[in-house]
N, C-alpha and C positions, 0 to 999 in steps of 0.2 A: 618379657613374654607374659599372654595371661595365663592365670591356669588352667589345669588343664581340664576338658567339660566331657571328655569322651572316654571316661575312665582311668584310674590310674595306672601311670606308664610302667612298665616293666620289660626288660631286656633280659636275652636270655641267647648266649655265648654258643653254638657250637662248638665240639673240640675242634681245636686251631683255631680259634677264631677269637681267643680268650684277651689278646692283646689287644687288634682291633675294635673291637667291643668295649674295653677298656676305655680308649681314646673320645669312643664315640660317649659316654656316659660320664668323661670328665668334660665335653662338652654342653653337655644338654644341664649337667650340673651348674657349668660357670652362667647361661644365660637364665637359667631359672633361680637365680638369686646367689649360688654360689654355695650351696649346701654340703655337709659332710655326707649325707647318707645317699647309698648308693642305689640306681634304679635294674643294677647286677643283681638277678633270681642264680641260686645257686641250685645247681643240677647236676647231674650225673647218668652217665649209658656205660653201667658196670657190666664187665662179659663172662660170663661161665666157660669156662673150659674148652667145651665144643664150636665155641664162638658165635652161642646164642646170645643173648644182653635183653635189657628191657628199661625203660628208659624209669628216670627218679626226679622230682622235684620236690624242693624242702619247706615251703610254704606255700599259700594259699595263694591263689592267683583268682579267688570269684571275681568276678567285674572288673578285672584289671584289662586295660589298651596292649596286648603280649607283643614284642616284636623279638622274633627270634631271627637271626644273625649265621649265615650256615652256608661256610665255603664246603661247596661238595668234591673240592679236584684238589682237596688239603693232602698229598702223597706222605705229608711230614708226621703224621700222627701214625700210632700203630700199636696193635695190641695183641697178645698172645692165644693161640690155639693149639691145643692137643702140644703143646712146650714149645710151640717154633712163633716168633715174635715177626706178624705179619702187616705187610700198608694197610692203610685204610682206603679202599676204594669208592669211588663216586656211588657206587650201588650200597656202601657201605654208609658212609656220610648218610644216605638218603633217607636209610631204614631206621635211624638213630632219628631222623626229623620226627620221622612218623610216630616212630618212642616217645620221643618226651610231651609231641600233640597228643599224645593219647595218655601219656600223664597227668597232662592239665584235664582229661576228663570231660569237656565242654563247660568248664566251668567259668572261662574269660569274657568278658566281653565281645571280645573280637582278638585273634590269631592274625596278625600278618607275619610273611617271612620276605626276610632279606637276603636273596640269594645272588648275588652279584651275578657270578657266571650260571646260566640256566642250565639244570639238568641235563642232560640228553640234549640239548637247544642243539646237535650238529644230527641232531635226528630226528629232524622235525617234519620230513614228508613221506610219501612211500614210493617207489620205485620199484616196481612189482610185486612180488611177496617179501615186503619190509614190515618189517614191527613201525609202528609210529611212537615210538618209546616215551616222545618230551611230551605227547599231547597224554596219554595216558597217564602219566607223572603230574601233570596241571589235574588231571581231573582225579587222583587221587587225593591230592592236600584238598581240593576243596569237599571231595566227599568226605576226608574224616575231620575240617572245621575250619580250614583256613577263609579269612573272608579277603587277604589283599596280599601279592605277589608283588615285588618289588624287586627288578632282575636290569640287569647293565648290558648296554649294546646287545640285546637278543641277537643269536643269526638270524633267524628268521622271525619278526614281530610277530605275522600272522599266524602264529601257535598258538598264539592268546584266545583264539576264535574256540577251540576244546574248550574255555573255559572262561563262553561270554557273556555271564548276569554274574561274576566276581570278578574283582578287583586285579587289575594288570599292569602296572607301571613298568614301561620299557627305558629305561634313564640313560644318556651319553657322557661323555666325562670331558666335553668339548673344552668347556672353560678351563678347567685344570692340567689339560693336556698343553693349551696356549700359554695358561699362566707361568707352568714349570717350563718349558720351553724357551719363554723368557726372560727367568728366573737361573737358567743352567748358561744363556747365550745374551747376557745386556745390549751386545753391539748388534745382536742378528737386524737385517735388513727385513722389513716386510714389503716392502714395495715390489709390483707387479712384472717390476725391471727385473728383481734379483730373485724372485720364488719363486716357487709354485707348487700346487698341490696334485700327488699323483696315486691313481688308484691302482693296488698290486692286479686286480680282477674286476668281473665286471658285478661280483655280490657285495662289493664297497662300498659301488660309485657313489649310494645316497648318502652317505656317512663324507667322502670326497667331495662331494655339490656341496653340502651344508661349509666345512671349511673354505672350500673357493668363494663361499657367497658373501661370507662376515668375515672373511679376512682383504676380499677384492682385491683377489690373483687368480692365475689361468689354473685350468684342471690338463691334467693327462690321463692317461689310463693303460692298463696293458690288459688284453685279450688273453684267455691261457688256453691251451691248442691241446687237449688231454686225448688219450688214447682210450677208449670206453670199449676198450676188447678185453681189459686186464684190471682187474684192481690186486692193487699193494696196499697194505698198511691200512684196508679199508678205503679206501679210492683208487677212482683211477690216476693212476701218474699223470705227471704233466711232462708233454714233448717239448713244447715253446711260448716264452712271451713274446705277445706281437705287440710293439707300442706303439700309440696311437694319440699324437699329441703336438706341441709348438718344437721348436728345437731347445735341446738342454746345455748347448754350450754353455759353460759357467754361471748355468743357473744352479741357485740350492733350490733341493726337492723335500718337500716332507711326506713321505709316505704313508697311509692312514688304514687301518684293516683292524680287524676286531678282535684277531689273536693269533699269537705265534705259538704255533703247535712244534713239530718239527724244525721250521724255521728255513726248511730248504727253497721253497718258494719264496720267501722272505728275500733271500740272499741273492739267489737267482734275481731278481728283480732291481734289486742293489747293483749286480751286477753290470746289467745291461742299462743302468742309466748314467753308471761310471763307461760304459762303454761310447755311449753316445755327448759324454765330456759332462756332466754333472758334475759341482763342486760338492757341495756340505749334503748329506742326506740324512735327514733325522726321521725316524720310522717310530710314528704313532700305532700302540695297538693295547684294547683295555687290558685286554690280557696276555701273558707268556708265561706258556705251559714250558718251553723250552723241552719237549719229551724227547727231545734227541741229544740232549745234555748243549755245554755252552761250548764246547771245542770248534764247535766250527765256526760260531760267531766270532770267539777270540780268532782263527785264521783270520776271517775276512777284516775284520777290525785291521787288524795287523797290516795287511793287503790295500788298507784304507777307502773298503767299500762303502764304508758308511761313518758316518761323525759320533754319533747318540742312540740308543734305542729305548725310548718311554714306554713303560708300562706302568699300571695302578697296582696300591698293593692291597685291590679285592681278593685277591686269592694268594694263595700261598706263593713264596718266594725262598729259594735258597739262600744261605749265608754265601755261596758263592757267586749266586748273581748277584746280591746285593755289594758287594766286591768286586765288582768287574767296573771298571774305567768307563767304557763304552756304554754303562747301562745308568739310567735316571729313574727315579722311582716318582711314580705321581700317586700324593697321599690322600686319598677318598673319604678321609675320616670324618672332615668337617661336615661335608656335601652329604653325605651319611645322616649324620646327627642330625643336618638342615633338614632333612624329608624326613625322619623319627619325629621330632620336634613340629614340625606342621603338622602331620597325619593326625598324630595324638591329637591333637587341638584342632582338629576339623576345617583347617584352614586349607585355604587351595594352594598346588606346590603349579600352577601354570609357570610363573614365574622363575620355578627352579629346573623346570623340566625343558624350559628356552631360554637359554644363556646370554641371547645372543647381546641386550643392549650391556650385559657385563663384559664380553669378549669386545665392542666397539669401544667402551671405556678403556680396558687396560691395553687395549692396539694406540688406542689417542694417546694415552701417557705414553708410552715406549716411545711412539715419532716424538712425540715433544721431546721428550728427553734426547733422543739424538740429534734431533735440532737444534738443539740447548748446547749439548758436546761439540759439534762444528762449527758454530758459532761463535764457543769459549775458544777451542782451538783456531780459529780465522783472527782473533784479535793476539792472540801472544804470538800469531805466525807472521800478523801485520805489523 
């Protein structure tokens, strides 16, 4: 790598985020020569008692490239108020962002942040008398200095438009999703015969097209039939998936959606495609929140409604999901480091931002290789 021309780089951890950040800075270490010294800014969002705080950093950051790193749906962190030891909430996570940007003073170069999962991103339009909560959230970091946002599978892209002369990158985690995929199932078949790719809804489907397209297999989809008389839980319930697609007799399905919140819709969905005779279902999603704990995943698991469930570990993760059989982790660290590492260096991430001649390289290798295995196998069966 050259060095770097766009100031120097500096990383900076939100709490929970301290391991991650980690990974990504012993990468950008080993291609930039392999250096002891780290590009970890040490910081601090110490709290008073009432559980006011103010944000701290311990060196100088003038003209440094800042990339600060900040899962906001981190439930794992927590800190005490008036003696009672409470979570850290997304609104909490957020106000600590705005802390420690207003530590740095306007002193950097340039501020970007790495927010994997977007703020508010499930509140991103209005619907009568709605707050617009994500848009107002984008156009706060850029009014107190942030110049580039850097956020994973947005739900809605077009929230970027709050905040359209700065810097937006909406990133997928296509490749890595296929690579571990691969990497969890050596035999899996990609052929148009034995997959296919299916959308739980129809706010997927673009996310669904892209893997039908570079993978070259069928898409499905399921329609969800909601009751808009009621909402629960902040929506409205869903009455029915209506599926809309080839038939799934003993076809594997991979399922693709942007996060498992609850996960009842998830399951639901699992459900009726073991209904309609689907074999293996592996269920793609950047994120799982799992907010309705894993009990009922382990049921259906158990029940053998689904094979795998991938997620990335951009956001926080329990010790217990990381323990559970049924669940694969897809590590984001490197692909991380790769868009830190170009940004700083002004270089273009088009490249990292369409995966796709990567996903036709490592689909080529797997057939070959299973052509390779039936072929060794035809000759010691001949």
């Amino acid at each position: 790598m050259n060095a770097c021309i766009n100031g120097e780089l500096s990383l900076i951890a939100m709490k929970g985020c301290e391991d991650f950040t980690k990974q990504v800075d012993e990468w950008i270490k080993e291609w930039r020569g392999g250096g002891t010294e780290s590009y970890i800014v040490k910081t601090d969002c110490p709290r008073f008692g009432s559980g006011e705080a103010k944000g701290l950093i311990y060196e100088s950051l003038r003209g440094h490239d800042v990339y600060i790193i900040a899962d906001m749906f981190n439930y794992g962190v927590t800190y005490e108020m008036y003696g009672v030891e409470s979570r850290m909430s997304p609104d909490d996570h957020f106000q600590d962002l705005k802390r420690l940007i207003g530590a740095i003073g306007g002193k950097a170069h340039r501020i970007n942040v790495v927010m994997p999962m977007l703020y508010e991103g499930r509140q991103d339009k209005r619907s009568a008398r709605e707050s617009l909560d994500c848009a107002i959230a984008l156009s706060e970091l850029v009014h107190v200095g942030v110049s580039n946002i850097i956020t994973f599978d947005a739900h809605n892209p077009s929230v970027q438009n709050a905040i359209p002369l700065s810097g937006f990158e909406n990133v997928h985690p296509n490749y890595q999703m296929i690579k571990a995929l691969l990497r969890e199932f050596p035999d899996i078949s990609l052929s148009p015969d034995d997959i296919m790719v299916v959308s739980p809804d129809e706010g997927a489907m673009s996310r669904c097209i892209y893997y039908s397209s570079v993978l070259g297999i069928e898409l499905g989809m399921f329609h969800k039939r909601r009751d808009f008389t009621r909402i629960v839980n902040g929506r409205n319930p869903i009455l029915a998936h209506e599926y809309l697609g080839r038939d799934l007799a003993g076809m594997d399905v991979i399922v693709v959606d942007d996060m498992i919140a609850t996960g009842d819709s998830m399951i639901d969905v699992c459900r009726q495609l073991k209904s309609r005779g689907a074999a293996n279902i592996y269920v793609f999603a950047t994120f799982g929140l799992f907010t309705a704990g894993l009990s009922e995943f382990d049921r259906a698991y158990s029940e053998g409604m689904f094979t795998r469930v991938f997620t990335t570990n951009l956001i926080y993760r329990t010790d217990e999901l990381l323990s559970r059989e049924w669940y694969a982790e897809v590590n984001m660290c490197k692909y991380v480091s790769l868009l830190v590492d170009t940004l700083n260096q002004d270089e273009t991430i088009s490249e990292l931002l369409d995966p796709a001649a990567k996903i036709h390289a490592i689909v080529d290798k797997h057939n070959d290789h299973l052509k390779n295995n039936v072929t060794a196998q035809m000759k010691i069966g001949g």
